[in-house]
Each structure stands twice: as C-alpha cells, then as structure tokens.
DSSP file (Angstrom, degrees, kcal/mol; ACC not computed):
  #  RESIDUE AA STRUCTURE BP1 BP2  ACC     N-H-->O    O-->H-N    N-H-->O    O-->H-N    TCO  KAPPA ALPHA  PHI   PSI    X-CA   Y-CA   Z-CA
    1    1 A X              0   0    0      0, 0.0     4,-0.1     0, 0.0     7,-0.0   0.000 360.0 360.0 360.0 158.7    9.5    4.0   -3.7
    2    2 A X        +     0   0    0      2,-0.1     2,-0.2     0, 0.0     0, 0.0   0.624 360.0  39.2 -92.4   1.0   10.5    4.3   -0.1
    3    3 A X  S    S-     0   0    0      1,-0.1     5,-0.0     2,-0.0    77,-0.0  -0.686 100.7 -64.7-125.8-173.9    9.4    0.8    1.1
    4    4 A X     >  -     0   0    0     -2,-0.2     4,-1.3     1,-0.1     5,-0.2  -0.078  35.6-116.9 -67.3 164.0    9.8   -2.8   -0.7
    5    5 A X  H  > S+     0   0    0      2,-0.2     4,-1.5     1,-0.2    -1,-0.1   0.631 119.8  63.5 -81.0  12.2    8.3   -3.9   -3.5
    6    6 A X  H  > S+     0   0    0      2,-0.2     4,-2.5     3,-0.2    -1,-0.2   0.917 112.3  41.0 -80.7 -37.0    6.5   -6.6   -1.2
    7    7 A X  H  > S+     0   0    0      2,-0.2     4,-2.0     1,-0.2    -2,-0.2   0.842 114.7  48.6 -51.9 -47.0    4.8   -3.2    0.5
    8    8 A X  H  X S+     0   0    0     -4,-1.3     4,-1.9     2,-0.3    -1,-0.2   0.834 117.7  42.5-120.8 -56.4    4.4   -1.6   -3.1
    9    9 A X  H  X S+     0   0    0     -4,-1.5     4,-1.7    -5,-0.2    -2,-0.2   0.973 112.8  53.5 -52.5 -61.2    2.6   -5.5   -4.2
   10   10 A X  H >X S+     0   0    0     -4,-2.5     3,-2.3     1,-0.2     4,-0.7   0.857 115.7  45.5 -66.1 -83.6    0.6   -5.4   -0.6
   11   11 A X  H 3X S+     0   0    0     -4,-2.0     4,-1.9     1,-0.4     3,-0.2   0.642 108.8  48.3 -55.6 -42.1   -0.6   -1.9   -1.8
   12   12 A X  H 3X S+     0   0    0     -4,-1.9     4,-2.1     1,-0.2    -1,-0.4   0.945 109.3  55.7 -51.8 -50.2   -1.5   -2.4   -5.0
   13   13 A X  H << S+     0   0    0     -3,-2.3     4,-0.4    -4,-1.7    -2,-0.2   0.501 105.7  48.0 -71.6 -14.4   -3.4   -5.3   -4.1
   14   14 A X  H  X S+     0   0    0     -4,-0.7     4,-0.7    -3,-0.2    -1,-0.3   0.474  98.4  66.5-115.6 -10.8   -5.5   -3.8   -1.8
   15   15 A X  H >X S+     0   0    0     -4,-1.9     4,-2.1    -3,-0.3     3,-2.0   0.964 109.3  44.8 -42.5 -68.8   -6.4   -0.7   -4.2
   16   16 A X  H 3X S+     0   0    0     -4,-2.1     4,-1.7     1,-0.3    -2,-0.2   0.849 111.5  53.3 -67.7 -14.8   -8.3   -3.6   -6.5
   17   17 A X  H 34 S+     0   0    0     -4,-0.4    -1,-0.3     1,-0.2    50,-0.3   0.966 111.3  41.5 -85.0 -10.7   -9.7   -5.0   -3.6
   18   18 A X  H X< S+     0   0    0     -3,-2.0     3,-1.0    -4,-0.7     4,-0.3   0.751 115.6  51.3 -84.4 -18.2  -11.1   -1.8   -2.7
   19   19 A X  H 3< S+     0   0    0     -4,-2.1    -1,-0.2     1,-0.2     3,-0.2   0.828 118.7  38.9 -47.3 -43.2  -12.1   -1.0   -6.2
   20   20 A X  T >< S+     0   0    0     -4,-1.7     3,-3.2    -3,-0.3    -2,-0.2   0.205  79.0 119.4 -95.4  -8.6  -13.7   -4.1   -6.3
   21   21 A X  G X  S+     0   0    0     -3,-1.0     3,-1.9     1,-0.4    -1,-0.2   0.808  81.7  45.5 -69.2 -47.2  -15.0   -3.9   -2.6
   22   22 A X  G 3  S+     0   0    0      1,-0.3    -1,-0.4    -4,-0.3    -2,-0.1   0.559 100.3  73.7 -60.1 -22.9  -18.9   -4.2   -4.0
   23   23 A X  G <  S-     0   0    0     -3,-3.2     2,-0.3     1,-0.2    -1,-0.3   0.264 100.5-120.1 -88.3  -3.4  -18.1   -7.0   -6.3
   24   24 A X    <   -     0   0    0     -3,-1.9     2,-0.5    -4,-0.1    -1,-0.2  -0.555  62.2 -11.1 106.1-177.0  -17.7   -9.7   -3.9
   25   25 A X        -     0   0    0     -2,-0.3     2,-0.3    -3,-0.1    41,-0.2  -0.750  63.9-145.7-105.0 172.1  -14.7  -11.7   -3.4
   26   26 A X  B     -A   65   0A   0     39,-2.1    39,-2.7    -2,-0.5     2,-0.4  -0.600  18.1-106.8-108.4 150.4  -11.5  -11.6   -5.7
   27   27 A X     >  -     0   0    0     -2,-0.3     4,-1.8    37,-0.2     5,-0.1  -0.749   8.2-143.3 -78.5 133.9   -9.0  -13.9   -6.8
   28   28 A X  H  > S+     0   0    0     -2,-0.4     4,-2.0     2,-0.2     5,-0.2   0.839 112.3  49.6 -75.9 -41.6   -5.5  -13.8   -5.6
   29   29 A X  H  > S+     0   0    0      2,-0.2     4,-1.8     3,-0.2     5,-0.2   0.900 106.9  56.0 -49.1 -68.9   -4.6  -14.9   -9.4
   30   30 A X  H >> S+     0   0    0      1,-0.2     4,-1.7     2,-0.2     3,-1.3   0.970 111.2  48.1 -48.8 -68.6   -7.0  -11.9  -10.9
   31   31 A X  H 3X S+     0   0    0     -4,-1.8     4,-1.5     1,-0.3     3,-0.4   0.838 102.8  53.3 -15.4 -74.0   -5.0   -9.8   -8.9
   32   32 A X  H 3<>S+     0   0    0     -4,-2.0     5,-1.8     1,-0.2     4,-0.3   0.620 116.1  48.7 -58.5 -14.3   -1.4  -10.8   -9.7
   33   33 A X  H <<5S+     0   0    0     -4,-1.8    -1,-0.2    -3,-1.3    -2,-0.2   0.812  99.6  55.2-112.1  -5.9   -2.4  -10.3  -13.0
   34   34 A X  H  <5S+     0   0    0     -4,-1.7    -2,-0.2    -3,-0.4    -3,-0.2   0.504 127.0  28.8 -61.4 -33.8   -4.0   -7.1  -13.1
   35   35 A X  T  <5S-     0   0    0     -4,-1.5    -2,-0.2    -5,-0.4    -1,-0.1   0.478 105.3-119.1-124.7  17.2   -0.9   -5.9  -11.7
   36   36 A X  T   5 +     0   0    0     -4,-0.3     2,-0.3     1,-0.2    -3,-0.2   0.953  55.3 157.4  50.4  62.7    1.5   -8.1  -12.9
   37   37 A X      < -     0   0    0     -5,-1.8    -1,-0.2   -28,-0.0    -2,-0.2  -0.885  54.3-106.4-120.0 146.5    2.5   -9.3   -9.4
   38   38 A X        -     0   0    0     -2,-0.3     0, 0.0     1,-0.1     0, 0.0  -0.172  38.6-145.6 -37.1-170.8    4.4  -13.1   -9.2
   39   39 A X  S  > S+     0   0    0     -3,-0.1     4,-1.9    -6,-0.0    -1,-0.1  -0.002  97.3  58.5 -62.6 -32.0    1.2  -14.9   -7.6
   40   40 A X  H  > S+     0   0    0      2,-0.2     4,-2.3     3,-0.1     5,-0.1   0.976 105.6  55.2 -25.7 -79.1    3.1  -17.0   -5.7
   41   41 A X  H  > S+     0   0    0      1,-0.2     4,-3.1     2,-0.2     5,-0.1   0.843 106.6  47.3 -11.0 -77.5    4.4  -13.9   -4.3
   42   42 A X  H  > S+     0   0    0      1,-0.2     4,-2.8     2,-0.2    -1,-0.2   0.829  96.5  66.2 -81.4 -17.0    1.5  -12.6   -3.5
   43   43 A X  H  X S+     0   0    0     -4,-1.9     4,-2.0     2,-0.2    -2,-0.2   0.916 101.0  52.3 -54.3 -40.6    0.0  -15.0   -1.9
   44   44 A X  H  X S+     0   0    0     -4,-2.3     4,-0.8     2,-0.2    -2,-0.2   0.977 108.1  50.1 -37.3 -67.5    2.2  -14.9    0.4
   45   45 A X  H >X S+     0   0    0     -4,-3.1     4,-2.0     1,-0.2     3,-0.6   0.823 106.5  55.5 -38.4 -44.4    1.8  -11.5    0.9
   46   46 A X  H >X S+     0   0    0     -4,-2.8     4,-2.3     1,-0.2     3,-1.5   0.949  98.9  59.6 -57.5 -64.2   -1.9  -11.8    1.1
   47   47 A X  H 3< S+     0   0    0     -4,-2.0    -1,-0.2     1,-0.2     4,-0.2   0.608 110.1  50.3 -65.3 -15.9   -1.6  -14.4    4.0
   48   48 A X  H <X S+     0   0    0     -4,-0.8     4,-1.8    -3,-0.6    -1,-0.2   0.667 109.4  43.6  -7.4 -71.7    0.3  -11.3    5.7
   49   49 A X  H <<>S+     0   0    0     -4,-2.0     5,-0.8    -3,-1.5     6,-0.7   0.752 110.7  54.6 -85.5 -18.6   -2.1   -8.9    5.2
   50   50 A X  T  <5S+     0   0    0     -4,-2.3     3,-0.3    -5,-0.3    -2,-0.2   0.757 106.7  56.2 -89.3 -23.9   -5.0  -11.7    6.3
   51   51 A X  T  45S+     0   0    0     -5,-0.3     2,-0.7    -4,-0.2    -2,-0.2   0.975 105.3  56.1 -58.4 -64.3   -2.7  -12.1    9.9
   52   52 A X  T  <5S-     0   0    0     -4,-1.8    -2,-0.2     1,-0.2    -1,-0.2   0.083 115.2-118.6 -73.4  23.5   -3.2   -8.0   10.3
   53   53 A X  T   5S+     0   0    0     -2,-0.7    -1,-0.2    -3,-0.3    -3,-0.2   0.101  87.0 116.1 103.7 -10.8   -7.0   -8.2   10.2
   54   54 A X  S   <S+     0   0    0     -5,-0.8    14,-4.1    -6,-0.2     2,-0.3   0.658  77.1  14.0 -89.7 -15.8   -6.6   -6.1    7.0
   55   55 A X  E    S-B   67   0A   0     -6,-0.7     2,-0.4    12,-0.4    12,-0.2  -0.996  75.9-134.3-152.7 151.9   -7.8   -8.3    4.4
   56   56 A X  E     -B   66   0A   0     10,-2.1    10,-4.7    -2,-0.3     2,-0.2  -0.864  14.0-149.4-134.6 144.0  -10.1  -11.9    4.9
   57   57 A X  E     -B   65   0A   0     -2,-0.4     2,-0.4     8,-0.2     8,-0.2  -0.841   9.3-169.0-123.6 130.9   -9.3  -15.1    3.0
   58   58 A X  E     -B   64   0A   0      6,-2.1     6,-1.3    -2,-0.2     2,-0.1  -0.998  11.3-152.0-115.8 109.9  -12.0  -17.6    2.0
   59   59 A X        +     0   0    0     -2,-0.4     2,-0.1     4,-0.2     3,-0.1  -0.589  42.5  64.4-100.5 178.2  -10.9  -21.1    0.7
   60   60 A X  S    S-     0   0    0      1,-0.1     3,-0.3     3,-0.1    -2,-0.1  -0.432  96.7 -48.4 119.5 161.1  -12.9  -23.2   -1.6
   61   61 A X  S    S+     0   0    0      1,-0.2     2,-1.0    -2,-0.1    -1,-0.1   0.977 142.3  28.8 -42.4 -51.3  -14.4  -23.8   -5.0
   62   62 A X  S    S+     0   0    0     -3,-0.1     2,-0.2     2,-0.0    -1,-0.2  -0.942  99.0 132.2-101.1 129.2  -15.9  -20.2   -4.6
   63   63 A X        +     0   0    0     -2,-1.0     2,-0.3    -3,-0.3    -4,-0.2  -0.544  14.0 133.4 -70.1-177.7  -13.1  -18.8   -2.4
   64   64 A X  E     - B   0  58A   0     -6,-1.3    -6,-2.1    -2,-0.2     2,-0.4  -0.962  48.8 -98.0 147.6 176.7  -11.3  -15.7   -2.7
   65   65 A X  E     +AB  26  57A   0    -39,-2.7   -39,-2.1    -2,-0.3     2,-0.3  -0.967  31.5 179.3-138.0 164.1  -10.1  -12.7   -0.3
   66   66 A X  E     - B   0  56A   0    -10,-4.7   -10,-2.1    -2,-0.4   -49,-0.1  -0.889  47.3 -66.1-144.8-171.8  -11.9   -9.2    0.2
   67   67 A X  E     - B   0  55A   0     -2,-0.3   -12,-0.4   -50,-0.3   -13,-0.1  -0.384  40.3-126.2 -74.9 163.1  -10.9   -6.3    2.4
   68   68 A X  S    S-     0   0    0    -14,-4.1   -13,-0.2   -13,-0.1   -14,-0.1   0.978  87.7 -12.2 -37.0 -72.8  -11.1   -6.9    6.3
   69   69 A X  S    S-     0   0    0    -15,-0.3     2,-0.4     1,-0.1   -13,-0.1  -0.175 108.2 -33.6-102.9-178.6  -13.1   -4.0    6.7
   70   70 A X    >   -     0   0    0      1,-0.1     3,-2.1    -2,-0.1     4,-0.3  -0.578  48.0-127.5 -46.0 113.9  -14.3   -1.1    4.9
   71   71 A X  G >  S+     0   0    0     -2,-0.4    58,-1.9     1,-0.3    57,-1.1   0.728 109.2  52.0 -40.2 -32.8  -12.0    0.4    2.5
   72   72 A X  G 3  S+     0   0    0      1,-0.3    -1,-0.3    56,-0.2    55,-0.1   0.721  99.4  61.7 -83.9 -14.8  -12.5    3.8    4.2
   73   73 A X  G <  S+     0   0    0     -3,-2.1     2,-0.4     2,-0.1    -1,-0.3   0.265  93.1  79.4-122.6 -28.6  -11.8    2.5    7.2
   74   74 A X    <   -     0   0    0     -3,-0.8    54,-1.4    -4,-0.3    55,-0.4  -0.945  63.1-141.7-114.5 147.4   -7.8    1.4    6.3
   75   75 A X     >  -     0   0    0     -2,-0.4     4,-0.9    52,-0.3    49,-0.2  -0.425  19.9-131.9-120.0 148.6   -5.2    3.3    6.2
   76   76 A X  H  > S+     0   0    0     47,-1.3     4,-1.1    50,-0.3    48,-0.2   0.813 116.3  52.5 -85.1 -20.2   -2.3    3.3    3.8
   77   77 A X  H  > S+     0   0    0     46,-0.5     4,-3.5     2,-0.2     3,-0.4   0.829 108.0  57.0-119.6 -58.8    0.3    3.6    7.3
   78   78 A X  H >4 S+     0   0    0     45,-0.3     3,-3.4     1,-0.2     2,-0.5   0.593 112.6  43.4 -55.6 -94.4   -2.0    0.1    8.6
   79   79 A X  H 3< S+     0   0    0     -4,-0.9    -1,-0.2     1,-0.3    -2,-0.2   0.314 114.8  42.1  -5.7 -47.4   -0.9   -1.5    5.3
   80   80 A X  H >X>S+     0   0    0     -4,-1.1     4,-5.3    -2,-0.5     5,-1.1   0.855 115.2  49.5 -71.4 -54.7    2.7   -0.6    5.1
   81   81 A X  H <X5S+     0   0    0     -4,-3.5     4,-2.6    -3,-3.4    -2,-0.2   0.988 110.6  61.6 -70.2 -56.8    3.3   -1.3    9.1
   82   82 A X  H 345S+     0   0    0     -4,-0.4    -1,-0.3    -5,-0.4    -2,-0.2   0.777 118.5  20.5 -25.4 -42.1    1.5   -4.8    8.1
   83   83 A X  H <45S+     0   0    0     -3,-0.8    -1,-0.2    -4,-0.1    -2,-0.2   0.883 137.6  35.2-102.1 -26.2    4.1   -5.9    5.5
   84   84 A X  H  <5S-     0   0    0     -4,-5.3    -3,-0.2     1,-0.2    -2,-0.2   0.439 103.1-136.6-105.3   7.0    7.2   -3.7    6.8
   85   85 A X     << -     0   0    0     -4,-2.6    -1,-0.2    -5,-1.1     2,-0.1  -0.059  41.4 -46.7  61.6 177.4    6.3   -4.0   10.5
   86   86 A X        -     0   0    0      1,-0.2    -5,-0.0    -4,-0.1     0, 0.0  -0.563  66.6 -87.9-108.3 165.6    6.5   -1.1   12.6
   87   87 A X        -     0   0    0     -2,-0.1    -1,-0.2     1,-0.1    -2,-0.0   0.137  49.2 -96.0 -81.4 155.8    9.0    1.1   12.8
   88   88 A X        -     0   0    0      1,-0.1     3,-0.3    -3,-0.1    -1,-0.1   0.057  24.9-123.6 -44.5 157.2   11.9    0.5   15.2
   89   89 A X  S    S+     0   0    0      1,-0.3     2,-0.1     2,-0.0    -1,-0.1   0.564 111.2  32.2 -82.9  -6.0   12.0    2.2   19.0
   90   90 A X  S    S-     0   0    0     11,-0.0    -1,-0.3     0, 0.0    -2,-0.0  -0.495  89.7-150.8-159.0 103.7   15.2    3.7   17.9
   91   91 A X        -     0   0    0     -3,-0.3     3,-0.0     1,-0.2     9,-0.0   0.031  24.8-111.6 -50.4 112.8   15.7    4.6   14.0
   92   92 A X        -     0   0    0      2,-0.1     2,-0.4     1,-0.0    -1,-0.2   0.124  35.4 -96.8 -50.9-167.4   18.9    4.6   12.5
   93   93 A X    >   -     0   0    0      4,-0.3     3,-2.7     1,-0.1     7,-0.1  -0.969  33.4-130.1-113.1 142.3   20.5    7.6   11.4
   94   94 A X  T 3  S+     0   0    0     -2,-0.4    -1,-0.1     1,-0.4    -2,-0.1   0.332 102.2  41.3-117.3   2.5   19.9    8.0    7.9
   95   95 A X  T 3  S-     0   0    0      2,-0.1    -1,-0.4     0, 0.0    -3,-0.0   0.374 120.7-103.4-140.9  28.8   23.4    8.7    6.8
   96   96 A X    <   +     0   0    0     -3,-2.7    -2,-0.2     1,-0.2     4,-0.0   0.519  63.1 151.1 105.0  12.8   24.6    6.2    8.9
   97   97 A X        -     0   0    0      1,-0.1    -4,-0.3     2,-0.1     3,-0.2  -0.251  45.2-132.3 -94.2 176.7   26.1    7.5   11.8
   98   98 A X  S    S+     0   0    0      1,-0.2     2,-0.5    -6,-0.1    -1,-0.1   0.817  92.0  46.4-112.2   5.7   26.1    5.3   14.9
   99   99 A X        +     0   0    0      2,-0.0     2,-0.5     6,-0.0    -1,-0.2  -0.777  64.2 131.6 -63.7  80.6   24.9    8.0   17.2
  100  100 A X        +     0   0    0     -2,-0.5     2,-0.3    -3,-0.2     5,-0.2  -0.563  19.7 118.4-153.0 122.3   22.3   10.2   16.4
  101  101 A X  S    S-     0   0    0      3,-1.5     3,-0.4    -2,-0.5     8,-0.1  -0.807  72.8 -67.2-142.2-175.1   19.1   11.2   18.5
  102  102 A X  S    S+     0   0    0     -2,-0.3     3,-0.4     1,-0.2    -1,-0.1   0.977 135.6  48.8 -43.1 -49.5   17.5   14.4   20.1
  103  103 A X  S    S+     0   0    0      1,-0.3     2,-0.3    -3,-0.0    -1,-0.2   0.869 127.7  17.5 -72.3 -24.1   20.1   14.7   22.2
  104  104 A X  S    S-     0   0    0     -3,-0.4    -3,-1.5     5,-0.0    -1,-0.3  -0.718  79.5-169.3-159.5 100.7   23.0   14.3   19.5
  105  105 A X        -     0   0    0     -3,-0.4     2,-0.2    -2,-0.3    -3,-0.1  -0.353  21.6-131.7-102.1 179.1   22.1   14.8   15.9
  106  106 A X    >   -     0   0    0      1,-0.1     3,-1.6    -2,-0.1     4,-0.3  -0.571  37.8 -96.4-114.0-179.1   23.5   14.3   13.1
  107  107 A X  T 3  S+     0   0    0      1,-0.2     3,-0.4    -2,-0.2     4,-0.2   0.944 129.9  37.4 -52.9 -47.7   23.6   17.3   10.1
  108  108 A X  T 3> S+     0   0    0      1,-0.2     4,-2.1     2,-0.1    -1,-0.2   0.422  91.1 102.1-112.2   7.4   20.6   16.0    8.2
  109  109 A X  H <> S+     0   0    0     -3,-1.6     4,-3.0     2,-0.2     5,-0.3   0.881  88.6  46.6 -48.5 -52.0   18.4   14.9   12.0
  110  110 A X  H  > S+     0   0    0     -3,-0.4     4,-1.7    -4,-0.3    -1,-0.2   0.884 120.0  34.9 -45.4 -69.7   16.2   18.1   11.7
  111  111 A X  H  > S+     0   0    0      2,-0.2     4,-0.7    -4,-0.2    -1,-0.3   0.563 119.1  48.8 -50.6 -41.3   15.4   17.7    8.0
  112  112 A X  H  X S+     0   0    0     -4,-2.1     4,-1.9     2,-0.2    -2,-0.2   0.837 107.6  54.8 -96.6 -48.5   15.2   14.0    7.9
  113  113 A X  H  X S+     0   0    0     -4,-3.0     4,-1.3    -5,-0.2     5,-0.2   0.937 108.9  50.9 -63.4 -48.0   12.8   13.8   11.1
  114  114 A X  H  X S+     0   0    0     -4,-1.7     4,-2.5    -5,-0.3     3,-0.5   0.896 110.9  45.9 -37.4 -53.6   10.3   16.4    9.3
  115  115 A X  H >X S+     0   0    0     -4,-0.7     3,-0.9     1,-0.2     4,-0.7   0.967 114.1  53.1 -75.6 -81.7   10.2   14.2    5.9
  116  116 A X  H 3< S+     0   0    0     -4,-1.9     4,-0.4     1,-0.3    -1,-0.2   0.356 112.0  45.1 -43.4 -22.7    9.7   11.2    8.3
  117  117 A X  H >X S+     0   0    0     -4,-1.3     4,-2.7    -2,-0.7     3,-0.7   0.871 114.2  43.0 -75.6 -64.3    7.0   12.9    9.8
  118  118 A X  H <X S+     0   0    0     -4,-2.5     4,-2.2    -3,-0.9    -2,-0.2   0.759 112.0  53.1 -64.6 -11.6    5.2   14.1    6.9
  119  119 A X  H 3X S+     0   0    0     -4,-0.7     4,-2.1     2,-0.2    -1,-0.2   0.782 110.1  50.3 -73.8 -27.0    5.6   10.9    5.2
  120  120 A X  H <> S+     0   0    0     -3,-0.7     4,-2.8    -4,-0.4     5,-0.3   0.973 115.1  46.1 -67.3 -54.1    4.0    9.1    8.5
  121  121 A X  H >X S+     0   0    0     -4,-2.7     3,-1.8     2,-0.2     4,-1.4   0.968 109.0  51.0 -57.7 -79.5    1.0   11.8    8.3
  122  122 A X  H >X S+     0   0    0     -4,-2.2     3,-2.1     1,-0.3     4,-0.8   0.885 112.4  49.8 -57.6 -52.2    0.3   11.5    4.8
  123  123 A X  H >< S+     0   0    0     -4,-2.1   -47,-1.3     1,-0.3     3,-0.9   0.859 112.3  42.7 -24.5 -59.2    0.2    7.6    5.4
  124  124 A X  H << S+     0   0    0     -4,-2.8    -1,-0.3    -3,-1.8    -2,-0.2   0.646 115.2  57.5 -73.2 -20.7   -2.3    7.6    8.5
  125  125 A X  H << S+     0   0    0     -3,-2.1     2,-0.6    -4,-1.4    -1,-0.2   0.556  91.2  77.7-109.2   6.4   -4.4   10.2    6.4
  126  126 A X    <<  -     0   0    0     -3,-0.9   -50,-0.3    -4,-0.8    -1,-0.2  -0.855  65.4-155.6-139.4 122.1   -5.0    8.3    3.2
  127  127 A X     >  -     0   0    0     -2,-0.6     4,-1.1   -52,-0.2   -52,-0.3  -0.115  30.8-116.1 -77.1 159.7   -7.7    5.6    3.1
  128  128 A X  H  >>S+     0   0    0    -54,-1.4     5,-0.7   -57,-1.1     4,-0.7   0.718 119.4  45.4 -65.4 -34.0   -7.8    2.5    0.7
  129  129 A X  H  >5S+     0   0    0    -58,-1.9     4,-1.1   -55,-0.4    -1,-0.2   0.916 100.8  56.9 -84.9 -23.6  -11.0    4.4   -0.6
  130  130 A X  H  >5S+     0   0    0    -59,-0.3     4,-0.7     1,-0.2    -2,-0.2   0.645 118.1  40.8 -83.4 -48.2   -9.9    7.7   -0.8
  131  131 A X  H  <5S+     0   0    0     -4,-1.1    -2,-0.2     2,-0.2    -1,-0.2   0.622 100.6  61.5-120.4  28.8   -7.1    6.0   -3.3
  132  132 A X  H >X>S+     0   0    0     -4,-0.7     4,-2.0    -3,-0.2     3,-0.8   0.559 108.9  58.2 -95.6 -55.5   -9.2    3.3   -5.3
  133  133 A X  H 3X<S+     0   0    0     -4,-1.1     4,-0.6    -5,-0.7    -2,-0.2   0.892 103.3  46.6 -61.1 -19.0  -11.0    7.1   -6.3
  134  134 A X  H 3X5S+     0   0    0     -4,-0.7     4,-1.2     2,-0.2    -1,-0.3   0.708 115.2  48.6-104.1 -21.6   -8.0    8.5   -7.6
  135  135 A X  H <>5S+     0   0    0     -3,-0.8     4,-1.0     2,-0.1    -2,-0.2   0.954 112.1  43.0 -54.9 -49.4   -7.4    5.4   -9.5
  136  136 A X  H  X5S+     0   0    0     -4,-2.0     4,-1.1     2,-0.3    -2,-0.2   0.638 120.6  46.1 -75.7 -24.6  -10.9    4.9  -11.1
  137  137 A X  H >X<S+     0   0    0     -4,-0.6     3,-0.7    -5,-0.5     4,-0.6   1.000 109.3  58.9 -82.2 -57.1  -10.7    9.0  -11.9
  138  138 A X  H >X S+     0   0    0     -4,-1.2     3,-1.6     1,-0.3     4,-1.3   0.733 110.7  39.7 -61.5 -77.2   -6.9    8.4  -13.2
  139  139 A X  H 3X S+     0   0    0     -4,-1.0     4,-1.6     1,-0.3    -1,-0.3   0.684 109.0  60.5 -90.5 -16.2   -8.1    6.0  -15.8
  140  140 A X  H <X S+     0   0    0     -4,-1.1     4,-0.9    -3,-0.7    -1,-0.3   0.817 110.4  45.1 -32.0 -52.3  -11.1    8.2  -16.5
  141  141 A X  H <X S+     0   0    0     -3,-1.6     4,-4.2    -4,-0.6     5,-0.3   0.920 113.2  43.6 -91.5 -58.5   -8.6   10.7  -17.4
  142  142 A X  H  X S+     0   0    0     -4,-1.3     4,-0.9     2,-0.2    -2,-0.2   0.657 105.7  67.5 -75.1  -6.2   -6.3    8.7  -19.5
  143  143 A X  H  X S+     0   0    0     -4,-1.6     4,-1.2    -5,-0.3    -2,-0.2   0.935 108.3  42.5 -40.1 -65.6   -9.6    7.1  -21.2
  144  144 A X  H >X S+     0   0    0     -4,-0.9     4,-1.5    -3,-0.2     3,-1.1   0.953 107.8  56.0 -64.0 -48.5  -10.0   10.5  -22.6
  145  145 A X  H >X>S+     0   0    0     -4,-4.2     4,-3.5     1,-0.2     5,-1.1   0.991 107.7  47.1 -66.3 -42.3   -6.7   11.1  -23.5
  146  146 A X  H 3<5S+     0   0    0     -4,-0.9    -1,-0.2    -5,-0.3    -2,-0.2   0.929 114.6  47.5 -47.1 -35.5   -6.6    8.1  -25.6
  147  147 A X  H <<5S+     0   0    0     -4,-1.2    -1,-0.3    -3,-1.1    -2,-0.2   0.919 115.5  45.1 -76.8 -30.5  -10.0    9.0  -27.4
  148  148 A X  H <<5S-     0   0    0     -4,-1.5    -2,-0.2    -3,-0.6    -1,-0.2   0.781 107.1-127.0-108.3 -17.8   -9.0   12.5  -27.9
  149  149 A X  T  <5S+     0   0    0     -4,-3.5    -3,-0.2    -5,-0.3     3,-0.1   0.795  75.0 126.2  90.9  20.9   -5.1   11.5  -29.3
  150  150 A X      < +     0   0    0     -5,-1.1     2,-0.9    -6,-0.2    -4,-0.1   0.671  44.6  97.4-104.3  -9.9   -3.8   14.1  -26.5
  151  151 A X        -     0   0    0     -6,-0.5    -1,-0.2    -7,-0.1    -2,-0.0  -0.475  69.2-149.2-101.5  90.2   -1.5   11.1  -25.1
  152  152 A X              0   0    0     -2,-0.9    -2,-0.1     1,-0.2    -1,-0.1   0.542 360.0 360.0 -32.0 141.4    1.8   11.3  -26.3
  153  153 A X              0   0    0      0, 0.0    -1,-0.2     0, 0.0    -2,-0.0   0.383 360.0 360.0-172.7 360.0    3.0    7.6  -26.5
C-alpha cells in the first residue's frame, strides 16, 4: 500500500461505517473486529478521524461513532490527508536526491510527478459510498463463487 497501515485501518473503518451508514451508530470494537484492527489502535485512530469532522463520536451506554457526513460526500484523499496529514510544500525527491524541483529534476521527476498526480485524482474522485458499493458487490460475487465451487481455495 502506499500509505501506513494507520491510513489503511482509518480506511477500512470508514468503508463499515459507510456500509453501515443507515444502521445507526457502530462500535469502535465491532469494527476492529470485522477487520481485525488492534482496537486500542483504532481508537486512537478514530479520535483522529473525529478531530477532521470526518467521523462523529458519541459516548455512553448507547454510544458509538458514525460518519461526519454523508458517505457520498467524503472523499478517499479527505481520509488519507486526515491520518497522514497533508502533503508537504516541498516533496522529497523520490529517489532521494537533495535537489530536485521544476527547475532541477531528477531522472524519474516527470514520471513520478504523473503517478503522484494520478494517485491524488483517483483519491479526490472516490467517495466512501462509491466504495462501501464495490465492497457489498465484492462479497456478492465471492457469495456466488463459494455456492457455485468456482473459488479455488
């Protein structure tokens, strides 16, 4: 993955809640164990994502967190900048050199600023709902394969 696994936990965790979004609020516990995240851990994380507006924390006998907002409405980019903060005003060079800009690149600046780009676009362009549906479809699909025997295992 390109980011930590506290980003890779924050994401995960905010797929179920958006899976979940109709259901009310979730357990930080239900969670970590649905995805096998430390719970400790992710609490932490959670209290993180609940600073960046992105996901709202209830204490109490019924307590619990849900999303900030609408699932359609967050952005996989908000999530990421949430846990890894946002990116520097001036980005190392990515094979280490201690100069490298527009002005004085290094071999791989062209090529490297393009996948940095497109990784940034795909980010900003794919909502927490938009991937809770390619989850729920994604076990839809390996549902069948398991009834039919088609999944090699």
């Amino acid at each position: 993955m390109l980011y930590s696994k506290s980003t890779e936990y924050a994401i995960q965790a905010m797929i179920y809640l958006a899976e979940h979004e109709d259901d009310g609020l979730s357990m930080v516990s239900t969670i970590a164990e649905a995805y096998e995240i430390p719970k400790h851990f992710l609490a932490k994380l959670v209290q993180t994502l609940t600073r960046s507006h992105l996901v709202k924390s209830y204490r109490g006998r019924n307590g619990g967190i849900k999303l900030g907002r609408p699932a359609s409405e967050i952005t996989m980019l908000q999530v990421v900048n949430a846990i890894e903060g946002l990116p520097p005003e001036q980005e190392m060079c990515v094979i280490g050199l201690d100069v490298c800009s527009e002005d004085v690149v290094c071999p791989l600046h062209n090529q490297w600023q393009h996948i940095k780009d497109l990784v940034k676009h795909t980010l900003h362009s794919q909502t927490l709902a938009a991937l809770a549906e390619g989850m729920r479809n994604k076990r839809l699909e390996l549902a069948d394969l398991l009834k039919t025997g088609d999944l090699a295992g």
